[in-house]
N, C-alpha and C positions, 0 to 999 in steps of 0.2 A: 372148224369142228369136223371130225372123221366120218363117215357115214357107221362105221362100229361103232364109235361113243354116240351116236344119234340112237342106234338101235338098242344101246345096254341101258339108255336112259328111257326110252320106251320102257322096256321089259321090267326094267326097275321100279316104275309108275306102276306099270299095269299090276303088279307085286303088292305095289305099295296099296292101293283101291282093294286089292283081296284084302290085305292084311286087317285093314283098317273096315272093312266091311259089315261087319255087328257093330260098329258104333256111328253108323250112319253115314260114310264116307260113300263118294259115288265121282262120276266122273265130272258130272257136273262141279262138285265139291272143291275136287279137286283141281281144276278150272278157276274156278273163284280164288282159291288160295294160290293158288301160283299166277293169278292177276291177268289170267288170258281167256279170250272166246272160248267157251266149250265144242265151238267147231273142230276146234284144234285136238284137243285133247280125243274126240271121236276119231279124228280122220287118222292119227297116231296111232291109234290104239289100233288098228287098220295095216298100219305100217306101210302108210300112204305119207310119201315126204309133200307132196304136193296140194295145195287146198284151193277151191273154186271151181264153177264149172265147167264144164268141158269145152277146149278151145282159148278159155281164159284163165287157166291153170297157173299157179305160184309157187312155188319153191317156199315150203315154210320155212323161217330165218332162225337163224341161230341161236337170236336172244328167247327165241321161245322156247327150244329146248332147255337151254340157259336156266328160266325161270321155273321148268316145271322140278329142273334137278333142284333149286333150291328149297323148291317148297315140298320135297319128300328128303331131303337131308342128302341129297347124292350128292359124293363130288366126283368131278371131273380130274383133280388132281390125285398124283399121289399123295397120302396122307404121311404129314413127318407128326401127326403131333395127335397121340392113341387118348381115348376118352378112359377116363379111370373113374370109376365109385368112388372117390372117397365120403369121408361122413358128412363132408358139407351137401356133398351131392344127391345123398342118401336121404338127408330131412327135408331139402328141397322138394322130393320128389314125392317120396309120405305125407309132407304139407299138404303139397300140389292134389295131389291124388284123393287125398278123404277130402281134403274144400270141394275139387271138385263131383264128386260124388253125396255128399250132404248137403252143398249148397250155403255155406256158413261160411264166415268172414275170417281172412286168417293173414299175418301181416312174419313177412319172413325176414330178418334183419343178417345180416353180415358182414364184415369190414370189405373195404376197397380188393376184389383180385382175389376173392374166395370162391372164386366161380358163380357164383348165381346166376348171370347173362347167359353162360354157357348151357348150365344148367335148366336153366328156364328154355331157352331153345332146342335143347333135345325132349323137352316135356311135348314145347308144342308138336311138335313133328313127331312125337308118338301118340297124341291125344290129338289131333286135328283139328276133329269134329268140334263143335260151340266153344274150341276156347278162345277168347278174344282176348288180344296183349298189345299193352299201349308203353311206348316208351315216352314218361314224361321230360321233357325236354326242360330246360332249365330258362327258356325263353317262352315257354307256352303262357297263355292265359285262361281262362274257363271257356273262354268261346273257343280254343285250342282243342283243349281238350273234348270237349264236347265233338268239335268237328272227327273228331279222331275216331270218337267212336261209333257216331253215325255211319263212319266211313265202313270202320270196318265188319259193324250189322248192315253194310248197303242199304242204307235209308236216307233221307229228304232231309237234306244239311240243315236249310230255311225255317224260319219262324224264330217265337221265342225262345229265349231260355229255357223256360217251364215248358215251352211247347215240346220242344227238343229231346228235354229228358224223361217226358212221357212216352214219347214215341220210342226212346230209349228201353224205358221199363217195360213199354208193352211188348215189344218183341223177345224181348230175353222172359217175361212171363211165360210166351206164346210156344217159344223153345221150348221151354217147360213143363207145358199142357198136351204138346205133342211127343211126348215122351222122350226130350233132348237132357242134358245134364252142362247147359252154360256154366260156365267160369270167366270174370273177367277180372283180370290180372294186370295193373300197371309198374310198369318197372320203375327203376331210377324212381323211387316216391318222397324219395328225401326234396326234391323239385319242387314239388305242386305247393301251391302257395294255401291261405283261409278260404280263397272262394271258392277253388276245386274241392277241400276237404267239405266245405259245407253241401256242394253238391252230391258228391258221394256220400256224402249222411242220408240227403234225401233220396237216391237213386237206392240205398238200403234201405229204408224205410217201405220203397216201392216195391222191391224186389226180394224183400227177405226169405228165405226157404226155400224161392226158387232160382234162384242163382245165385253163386258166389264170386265175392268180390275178395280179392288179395292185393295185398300192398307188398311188394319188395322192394329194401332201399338197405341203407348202409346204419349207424347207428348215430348219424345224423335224425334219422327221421323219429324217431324214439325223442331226441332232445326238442327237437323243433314242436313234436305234438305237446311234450312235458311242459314247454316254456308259455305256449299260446292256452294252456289250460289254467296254469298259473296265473296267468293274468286275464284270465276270465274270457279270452275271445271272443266273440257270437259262437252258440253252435260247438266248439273244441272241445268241452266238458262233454258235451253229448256224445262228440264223433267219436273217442277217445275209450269212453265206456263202451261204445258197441265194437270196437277192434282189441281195447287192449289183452283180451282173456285169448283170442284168440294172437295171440304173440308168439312167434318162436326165433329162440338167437340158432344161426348157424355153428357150429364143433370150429373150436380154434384151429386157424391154419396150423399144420406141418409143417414147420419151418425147415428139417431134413428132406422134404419132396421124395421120401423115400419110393411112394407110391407111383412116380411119375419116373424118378429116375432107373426104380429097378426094370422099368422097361426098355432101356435103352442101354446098349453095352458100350459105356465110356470109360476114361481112366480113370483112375480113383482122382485125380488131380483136377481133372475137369472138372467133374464131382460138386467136390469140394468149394473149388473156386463157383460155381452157380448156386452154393448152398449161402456162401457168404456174400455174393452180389444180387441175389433175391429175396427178398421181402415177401412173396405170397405167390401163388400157384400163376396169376397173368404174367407176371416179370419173366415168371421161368418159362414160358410161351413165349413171351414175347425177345427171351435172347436165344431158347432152344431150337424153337421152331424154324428160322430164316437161316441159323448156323446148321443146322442137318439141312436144308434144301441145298444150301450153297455149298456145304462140303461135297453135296453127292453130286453136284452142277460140276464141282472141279475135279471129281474120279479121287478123294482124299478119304484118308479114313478120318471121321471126327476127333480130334486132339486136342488139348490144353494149348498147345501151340498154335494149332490155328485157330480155335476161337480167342486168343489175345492178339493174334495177327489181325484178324476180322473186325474186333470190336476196340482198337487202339490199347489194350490194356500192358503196360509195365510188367515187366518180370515179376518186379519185387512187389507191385502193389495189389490187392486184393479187391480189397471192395471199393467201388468206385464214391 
């Protein structure tokens, strides 16, 4: 890393702590969220590369600068792939935004690759402050979960369950009562199995009006709450009734990518062919993105020819 990109990441932080400064951001804060000593973040702010006392001076490493760009949304790269509003984007963030400002339960559903993840991480990184985001893993259990979130209120993993989730409730109260506006938000919620749902019944119970709790997931998680209430689960009928009013489906993908494409100047061929080998706004990430770095790696103009050069694709065949 350059000592210029050391220094625009500096500046870009110290930016980033004004910005976010009325809603309780600080450097400490931001320390915590980028997962490094606040020594650092001080000495930085300094535009001192070096940390420790005099005589036994360090070189602070790269991955710290590394980590403070990710945790204010900087990149170090050039960007091939521009952030667009669309509608999906738009009730994500409305969602996001009155939950968390009311403190009320609200559950955001949308198919596979409608953006939500993307979505949900540019909330965090414009809301910083109390909002806590857990991605439910597909392998986690309640003690999983549980851990994850102690983790990330920095609190005392040990004890019971019960004990756990109290320490849980008290803090985000405590947030509360000191004039904070918590939000906790687990992603991927199509995941979590009966005993996390039931424990999030009672972590609302604990914590109702003062923090808000959201569920995002795909429209799985809709069937999966449906099914487990139907057949009487413990607890489901309860959990069910205090999320489902608060429900919102995301706007059907654009399967034209009008919105993504009219930013980028291709041939109408190219177009085309990504209109018909994509299925939702990540596919077209995930064949746009790497084809514009590597056309610009090889000095080419982006073409219909060389993204089927690139990606194996047939003359004559379209969608794969």
């Amino acid at each position: 890393m350059t000592q210029e990109q050391k220094i625009k990441i500096i500046e870009a932080a110290k930016q980033y702590v004004e910005d976010h400064k009325a809603s309780g951001m600080s450097q400490n804060k931001l320390a915590q969220q980028a997962g490094i000593n606040g020594a650092y973040i001080s000495t930085l702010f300094q535009l001192k590369m070096s940390i420790g006392s005099p005589g036994k001076e360090s070189v602070i490493k790269d991955s710290v600068y590394q980590k403070i760009a990710v945790a204010i949304g900087y990149s170090l790269k050039k960007a091939y792939w521009e952030t667009v509003m669309t509608p999906e984007m738009k009730q994500m963030v409305v969602t996001l935004t009155e939950a968390k400002k009311s403190g009320k339960t609200a559950m955001l559903i949308g198919v596979p690759g409608s953006g939500k993840t993307f979505s949900l991480s540019k909330f965090v990184t414009n809301n910083p402050v109390n909002t806590f985001r857990i991605v439910a893993s597909s392998i986690y259990n309640l003690n999983d979960l549980l851990f994850e979130m102690l983790h990330k209120l920095q609190l005392e993993t040990s004890g019971t369950k019960a004990r756990r989730l109290h320490r849980i409730a008290e803090r985000l109260r405590d947030i509360k009562h000191n004039g904070g506006l918590p939000i906790l938000i687990i992603d991927e919620a199509e995941n979590l199995k009966q005993p996390a749902f039931q424990m999030i019944k009672a972590l609302y119970d604990a914590v109702r009006d003062y923090c808000s709790i959201v569920l995002i997931g795909t429209p799985r998680l809709i069937t999966k709450l449906e099914n487990m209430v139907i057949k009487d689960k413990d607890g489901m009928p309860q959990f069910y009734r205090r999320f489902k009013a608060g429900c919102r489906w995301l706007p059907e993908i654009d399967k034209t990518f009008s919105m993504f494409l009219g930013k980028y100047q291709l041939e109408t061929g190219l177009k085309k062919l990504l209109i018909e080998m994509c299925d939702n706004y990540g596919e077209l990430n995930d064949y746009l993105e790497p084809f514009l770095r590597e056309a610009d790696a090889l000095g080419k103009t982006p073409s219909e020819e060389l993204f089927r050069l690139m990606y194996h694709i047939p003359a004559r065949l379209r969608r794969a």
